[in-house]
PALO-513284 format. One record per atom (N, C-alpha, C): residue number from 1; residue in one letter; atom name; x, y, z. Coordinates in steps of 0.05 Angstrom, whole numbers, plus 32768, in hexadecimal, padded with zeros to 4 digits. Layout:
BEGIN
<site k="NUM" r="A" a="CA" px="X" py="Y" pz="Z"/>
...
% end
This chain:
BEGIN
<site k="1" r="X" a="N" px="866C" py="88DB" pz="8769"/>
<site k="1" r="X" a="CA" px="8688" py="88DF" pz="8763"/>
<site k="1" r="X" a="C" px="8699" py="88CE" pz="8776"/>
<site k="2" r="X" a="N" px="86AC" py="88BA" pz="876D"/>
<site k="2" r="X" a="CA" px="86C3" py="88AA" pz="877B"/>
<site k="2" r="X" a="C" px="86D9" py="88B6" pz="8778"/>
<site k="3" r="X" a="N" px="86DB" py="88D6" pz="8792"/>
<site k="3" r="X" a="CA" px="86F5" py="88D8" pz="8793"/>
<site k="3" r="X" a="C" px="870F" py="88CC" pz="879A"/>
<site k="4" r="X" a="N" px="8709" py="88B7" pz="87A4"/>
<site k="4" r="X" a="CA" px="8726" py="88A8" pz="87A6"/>
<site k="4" r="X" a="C" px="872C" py="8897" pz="8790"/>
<site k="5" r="X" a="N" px="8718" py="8894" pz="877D"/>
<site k="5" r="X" a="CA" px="872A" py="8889" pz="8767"/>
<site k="5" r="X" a="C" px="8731" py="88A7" pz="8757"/>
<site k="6" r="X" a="N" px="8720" py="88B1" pz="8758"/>
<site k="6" r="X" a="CA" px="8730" py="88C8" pz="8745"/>
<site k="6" r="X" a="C" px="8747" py="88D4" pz="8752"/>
<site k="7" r="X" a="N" px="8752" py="88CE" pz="8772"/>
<site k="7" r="X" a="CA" px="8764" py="88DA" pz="8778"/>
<site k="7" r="X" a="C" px="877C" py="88C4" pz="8769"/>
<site k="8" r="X" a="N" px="8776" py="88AA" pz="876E"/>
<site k="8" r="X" a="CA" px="878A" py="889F" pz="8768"/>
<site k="8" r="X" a="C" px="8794" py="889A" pz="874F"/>
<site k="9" r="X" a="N" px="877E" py="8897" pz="873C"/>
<site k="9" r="X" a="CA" px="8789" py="889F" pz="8721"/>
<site k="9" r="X" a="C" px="8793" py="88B8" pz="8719"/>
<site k="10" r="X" a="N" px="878E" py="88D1" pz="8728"/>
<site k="10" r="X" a="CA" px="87A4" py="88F0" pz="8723"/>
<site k="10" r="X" a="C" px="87BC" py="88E9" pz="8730"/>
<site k="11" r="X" a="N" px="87B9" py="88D8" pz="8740"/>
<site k="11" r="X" a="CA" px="87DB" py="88D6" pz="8753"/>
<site k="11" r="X" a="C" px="87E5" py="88CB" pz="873F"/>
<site k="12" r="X" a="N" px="87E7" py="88C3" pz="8732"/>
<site k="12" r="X" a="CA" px="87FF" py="88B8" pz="871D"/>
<site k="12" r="X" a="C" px="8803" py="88BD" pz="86FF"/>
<site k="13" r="X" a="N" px="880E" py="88CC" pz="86F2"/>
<site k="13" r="X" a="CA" px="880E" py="88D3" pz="86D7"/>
<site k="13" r="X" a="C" px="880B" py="88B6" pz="86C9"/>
<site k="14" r="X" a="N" px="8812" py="88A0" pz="86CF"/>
<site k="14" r="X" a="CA" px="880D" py="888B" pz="86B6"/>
<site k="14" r="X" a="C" px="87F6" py="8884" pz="86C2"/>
<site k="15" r="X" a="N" px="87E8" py="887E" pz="86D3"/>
<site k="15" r="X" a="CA" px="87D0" py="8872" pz="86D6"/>
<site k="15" r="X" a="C" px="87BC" py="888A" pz="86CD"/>
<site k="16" r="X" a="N" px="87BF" py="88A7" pz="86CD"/>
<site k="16" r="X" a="CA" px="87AD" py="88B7" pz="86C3"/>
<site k="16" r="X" a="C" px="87B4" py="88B9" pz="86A0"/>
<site k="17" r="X" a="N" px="87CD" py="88B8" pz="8697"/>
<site k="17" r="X" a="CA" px="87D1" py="88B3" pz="8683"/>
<site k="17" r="X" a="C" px="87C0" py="889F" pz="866E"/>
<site k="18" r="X" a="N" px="87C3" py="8882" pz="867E"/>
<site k="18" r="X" a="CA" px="87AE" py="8867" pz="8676"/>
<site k="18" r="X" a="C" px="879E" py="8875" pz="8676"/>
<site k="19" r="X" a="N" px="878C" py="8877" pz="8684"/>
<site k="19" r="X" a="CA" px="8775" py="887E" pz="8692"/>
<site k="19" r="X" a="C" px="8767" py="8894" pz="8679"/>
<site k="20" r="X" a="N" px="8772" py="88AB" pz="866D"/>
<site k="20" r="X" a="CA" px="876A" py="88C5" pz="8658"/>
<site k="20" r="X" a="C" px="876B" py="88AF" pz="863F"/>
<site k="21" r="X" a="N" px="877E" py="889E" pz="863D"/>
<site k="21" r="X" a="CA" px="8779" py="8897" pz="8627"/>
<site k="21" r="X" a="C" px="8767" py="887F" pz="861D"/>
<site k="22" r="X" a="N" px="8771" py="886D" pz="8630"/>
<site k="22" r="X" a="CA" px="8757" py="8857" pz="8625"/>
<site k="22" r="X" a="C" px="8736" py="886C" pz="862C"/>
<site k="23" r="X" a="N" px="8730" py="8882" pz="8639"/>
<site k="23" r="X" a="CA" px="8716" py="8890" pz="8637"/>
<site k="23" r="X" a="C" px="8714" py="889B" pz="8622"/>
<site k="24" r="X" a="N" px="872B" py="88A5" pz="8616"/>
<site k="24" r="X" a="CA" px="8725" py="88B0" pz="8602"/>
<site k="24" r="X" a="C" px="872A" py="889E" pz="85E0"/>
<site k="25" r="X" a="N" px="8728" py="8883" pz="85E9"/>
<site k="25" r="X" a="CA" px="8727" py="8874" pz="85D6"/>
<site k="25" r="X" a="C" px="873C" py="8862" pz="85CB"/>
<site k="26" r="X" a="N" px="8757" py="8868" pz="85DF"/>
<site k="26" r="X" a="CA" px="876A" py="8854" pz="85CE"/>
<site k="26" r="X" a="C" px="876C" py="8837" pz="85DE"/>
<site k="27" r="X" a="N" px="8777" py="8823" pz="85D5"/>
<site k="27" r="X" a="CA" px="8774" py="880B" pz="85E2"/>
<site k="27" r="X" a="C" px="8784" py="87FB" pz="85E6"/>
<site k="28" r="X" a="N" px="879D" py="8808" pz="85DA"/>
<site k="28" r="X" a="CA" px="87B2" py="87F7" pz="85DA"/>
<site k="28" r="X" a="C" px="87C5" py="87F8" pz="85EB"/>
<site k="29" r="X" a="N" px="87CB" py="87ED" pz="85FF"/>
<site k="29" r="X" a="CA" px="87ED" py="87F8" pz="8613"/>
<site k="29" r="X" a="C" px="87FD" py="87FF" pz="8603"/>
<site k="30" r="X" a="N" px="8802" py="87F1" pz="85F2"/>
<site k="30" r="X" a="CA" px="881A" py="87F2" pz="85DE"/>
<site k="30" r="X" a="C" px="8821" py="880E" pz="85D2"/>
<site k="31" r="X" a="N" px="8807" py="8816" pz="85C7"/>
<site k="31" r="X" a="CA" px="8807" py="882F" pz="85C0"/>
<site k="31" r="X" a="C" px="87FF" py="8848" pz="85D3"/>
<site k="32" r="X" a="N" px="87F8" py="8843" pz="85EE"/>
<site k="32" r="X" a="CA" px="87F9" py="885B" pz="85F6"/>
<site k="32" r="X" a="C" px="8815" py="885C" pz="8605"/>
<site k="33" r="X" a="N" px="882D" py="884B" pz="8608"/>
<site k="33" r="X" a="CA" px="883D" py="884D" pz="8611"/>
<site k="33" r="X" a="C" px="8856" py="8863" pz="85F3"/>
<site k="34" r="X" a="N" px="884D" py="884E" pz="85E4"/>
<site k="34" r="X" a="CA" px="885E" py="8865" pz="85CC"/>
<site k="34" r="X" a="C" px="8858" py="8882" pz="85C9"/>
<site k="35" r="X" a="N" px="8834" py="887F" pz="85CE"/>
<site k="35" r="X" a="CA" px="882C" py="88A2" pz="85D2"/>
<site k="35" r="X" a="C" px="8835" py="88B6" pz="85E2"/>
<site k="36" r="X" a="N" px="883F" py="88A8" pz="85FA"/>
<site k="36" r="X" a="CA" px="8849" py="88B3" pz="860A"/>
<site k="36" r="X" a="C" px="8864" py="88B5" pz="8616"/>
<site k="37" r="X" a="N" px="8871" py="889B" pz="8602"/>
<site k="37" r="X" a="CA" px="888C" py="88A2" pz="860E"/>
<site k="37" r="X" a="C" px="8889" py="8891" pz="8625"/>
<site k="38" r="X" a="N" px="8883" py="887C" pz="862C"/>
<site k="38" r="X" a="CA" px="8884" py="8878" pz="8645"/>
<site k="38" r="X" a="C" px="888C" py="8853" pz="863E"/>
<site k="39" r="X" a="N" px="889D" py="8848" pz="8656"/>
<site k="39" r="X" a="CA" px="88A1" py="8834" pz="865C"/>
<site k="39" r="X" a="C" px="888A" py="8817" pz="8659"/>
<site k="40" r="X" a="N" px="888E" py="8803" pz="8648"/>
<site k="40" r="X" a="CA" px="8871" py="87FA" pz="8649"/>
<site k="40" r="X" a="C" px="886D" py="87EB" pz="865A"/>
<site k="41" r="X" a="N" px="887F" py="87E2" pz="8676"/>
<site k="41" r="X" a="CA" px="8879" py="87DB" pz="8691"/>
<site k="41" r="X" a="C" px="886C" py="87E1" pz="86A0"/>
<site k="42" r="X" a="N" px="886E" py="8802" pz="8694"/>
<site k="42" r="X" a="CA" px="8866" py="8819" pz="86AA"/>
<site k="42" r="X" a="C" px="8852" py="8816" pz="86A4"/>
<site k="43" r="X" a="N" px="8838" py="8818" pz="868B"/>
<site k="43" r="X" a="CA" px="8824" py="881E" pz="8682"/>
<site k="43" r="X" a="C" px="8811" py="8800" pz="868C"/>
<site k="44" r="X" a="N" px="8823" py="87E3" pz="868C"/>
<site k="44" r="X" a="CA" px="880F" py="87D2" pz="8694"/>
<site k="44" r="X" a="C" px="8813" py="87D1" pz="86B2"/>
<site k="45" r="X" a="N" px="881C" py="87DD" pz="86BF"/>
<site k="45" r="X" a="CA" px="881F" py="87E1" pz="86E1"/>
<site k="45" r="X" a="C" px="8803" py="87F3" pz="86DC"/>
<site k="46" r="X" a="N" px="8807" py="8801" pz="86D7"/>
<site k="46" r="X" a="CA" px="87E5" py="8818" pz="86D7"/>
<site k="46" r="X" a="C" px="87CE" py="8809" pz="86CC"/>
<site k="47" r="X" a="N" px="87D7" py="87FA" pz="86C0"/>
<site k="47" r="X" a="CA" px="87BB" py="87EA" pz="86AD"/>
<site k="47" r="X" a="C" px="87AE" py="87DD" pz="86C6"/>
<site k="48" r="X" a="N" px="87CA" py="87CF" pz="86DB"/>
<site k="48" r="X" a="CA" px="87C1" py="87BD" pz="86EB"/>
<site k="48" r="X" a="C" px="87B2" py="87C8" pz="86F7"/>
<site k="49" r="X" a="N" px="87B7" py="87E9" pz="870A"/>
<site k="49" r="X" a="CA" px="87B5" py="87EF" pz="8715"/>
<site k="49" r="X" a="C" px="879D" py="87F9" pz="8719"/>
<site k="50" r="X" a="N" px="878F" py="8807" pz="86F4"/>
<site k="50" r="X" a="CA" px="8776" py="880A" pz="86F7"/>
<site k="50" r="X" a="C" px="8767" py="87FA" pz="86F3"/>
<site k="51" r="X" a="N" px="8770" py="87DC" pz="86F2"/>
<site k="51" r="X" a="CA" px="8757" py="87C4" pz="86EC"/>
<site k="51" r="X" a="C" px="8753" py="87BD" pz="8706"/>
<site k="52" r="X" a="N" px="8765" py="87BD" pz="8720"/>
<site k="52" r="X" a="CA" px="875E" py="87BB" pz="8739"/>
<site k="52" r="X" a="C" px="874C" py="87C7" pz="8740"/>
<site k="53" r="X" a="N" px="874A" py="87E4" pz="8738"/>
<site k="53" r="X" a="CA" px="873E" py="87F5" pz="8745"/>
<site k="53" r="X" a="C" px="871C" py="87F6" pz="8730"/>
<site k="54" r="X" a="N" px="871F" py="87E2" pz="871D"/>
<site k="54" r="X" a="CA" px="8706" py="87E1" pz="870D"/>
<site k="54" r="X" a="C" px="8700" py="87F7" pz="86F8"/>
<site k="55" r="X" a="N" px="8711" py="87FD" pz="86FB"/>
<site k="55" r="X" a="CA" px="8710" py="881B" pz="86E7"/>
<site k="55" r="X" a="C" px="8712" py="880D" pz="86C0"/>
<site k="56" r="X" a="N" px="8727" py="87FF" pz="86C4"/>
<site k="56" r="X" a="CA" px="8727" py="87F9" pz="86A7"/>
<site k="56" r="X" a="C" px="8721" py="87DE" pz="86A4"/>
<site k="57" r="X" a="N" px="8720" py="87C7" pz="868E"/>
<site k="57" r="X" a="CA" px="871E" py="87B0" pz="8686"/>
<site k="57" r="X" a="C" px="872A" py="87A7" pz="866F"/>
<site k="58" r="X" a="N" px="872E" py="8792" pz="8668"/>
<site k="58" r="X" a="CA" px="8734" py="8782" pz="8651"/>
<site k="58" r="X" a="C" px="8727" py="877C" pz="8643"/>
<site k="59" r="X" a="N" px="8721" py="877C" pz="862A"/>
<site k="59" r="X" a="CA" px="8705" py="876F" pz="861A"/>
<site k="59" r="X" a="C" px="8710" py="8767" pz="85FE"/>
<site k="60" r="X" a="N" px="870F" py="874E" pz="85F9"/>
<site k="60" r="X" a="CA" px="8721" py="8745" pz="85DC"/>
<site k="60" r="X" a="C" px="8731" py="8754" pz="85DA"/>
<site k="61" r="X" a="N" px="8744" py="8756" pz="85EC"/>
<site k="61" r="X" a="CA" px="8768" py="8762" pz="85E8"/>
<site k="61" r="X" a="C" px="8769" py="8783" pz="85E7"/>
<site k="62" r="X" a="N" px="8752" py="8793" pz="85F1"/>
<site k="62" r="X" a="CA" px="8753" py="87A7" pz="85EB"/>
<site k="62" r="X" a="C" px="8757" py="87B0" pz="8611"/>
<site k="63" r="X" a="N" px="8755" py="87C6" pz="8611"/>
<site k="63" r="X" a="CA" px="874E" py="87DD" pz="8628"/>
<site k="63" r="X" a="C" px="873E" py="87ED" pz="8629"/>
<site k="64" r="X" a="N" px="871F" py="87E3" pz="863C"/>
<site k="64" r="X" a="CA" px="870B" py="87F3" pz="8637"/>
<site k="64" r="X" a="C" px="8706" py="8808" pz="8651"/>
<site k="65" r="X" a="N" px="86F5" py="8814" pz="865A"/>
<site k="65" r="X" a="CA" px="86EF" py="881C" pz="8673"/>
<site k="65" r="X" a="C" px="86DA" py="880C" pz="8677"/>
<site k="66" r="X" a="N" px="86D4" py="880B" pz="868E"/>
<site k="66" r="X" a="CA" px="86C2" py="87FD" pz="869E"/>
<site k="66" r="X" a="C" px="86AA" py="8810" pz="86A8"/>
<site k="67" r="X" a="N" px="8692" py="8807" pz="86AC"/>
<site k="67" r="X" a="CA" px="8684" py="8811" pz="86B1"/>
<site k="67" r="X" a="C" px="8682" py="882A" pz="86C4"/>
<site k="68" r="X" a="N" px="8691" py="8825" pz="86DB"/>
<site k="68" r="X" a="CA" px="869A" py="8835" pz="86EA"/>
<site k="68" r="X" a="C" px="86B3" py="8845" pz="86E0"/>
<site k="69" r="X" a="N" px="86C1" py="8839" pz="86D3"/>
<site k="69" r="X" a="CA" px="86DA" py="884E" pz="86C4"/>
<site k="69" r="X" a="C" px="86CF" py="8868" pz="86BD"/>
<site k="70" r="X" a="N" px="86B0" py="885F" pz="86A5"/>
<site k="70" r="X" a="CA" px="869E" py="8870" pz="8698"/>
<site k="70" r="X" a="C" px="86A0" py="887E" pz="86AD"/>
<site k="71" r="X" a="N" px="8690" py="887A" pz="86BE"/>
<site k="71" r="X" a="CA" px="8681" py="8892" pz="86C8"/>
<site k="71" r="X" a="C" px="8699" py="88A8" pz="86E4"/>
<site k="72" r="X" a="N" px="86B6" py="8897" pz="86E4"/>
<site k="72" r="X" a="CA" px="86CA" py="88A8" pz="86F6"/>
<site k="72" r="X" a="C" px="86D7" py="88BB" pz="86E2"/>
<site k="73" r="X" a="N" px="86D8" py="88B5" pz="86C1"/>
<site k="73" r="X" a="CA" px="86D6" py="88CB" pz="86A9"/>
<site k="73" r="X" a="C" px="86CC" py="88E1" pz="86AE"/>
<site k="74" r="X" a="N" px="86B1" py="88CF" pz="86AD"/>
<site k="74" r="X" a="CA" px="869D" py="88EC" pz="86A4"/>
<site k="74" r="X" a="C" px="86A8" py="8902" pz="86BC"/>
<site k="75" r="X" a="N" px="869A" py="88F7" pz="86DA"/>
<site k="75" r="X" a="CA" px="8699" py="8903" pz="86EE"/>
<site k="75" r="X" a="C" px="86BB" py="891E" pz="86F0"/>
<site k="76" r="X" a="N" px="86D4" py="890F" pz="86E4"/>
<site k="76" r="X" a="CA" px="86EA" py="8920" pz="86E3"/>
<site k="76" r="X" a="C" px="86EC" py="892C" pz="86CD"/>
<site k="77" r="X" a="N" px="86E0" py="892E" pz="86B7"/>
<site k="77" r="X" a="CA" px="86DB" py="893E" pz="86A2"/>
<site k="77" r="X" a="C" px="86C9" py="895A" pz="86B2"/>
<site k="78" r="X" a="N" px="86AC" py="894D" pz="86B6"/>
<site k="78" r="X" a="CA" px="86A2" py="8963" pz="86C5"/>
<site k="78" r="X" a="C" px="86A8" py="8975" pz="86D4"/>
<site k="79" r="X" a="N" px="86C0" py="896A" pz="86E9"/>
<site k="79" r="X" a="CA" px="86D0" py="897A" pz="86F4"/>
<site k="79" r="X" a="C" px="86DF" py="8989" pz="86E9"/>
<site k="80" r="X" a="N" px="86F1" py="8982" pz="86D3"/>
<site k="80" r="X" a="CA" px="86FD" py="8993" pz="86C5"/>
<site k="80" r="X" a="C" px="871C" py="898E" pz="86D1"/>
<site k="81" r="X" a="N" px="871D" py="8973" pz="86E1"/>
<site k="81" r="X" a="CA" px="873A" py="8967" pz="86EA"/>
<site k="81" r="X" a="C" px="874B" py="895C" pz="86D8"/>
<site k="82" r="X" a="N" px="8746" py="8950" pz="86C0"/>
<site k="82" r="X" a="CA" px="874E" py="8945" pz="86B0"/>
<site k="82" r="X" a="C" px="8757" py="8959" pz="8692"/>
% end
């Protein structure tokens, strides 16, 4: 378990926001900013933020998780933090 990425993706409602949705399958900024009501600045500041941190990626224009994304999911599912 990498608690410090899972801390830092709970510290922020749009990077944990990103973060539930491209895991749970959506791919678009575009659209998880309308899902949510949220600024779409705001949403690629978090994109940035979890591609720094390796959590997510780009793949033919989409938003995937990353290998490690996978498994900082699972591990906060398990928990029951998310």
């Amino acid at each position: 378990m990498d608690t410090t990425t899972e801390g830092f993706i709970l510290a922020n409602k749009f990077r944990k926001a990103v973060f539930v949705e491209v895991a749970t399958g959506e791919h678009s900024p575009k659209r998880i900013a309308k899902k949510h009501h949220l600024v779409p600045q705001m949403v690629d500041s978090a994109v940035g933020d979890l591609k720094e941190k390796d959590v997510l990626a780009e793949k033919e224009g989409s938003l995937v998780l990353t290998d490690f994304g996978e498994k900082v999911y699972a591990d906060m599912r398990s928990q029951d933090v998310l």
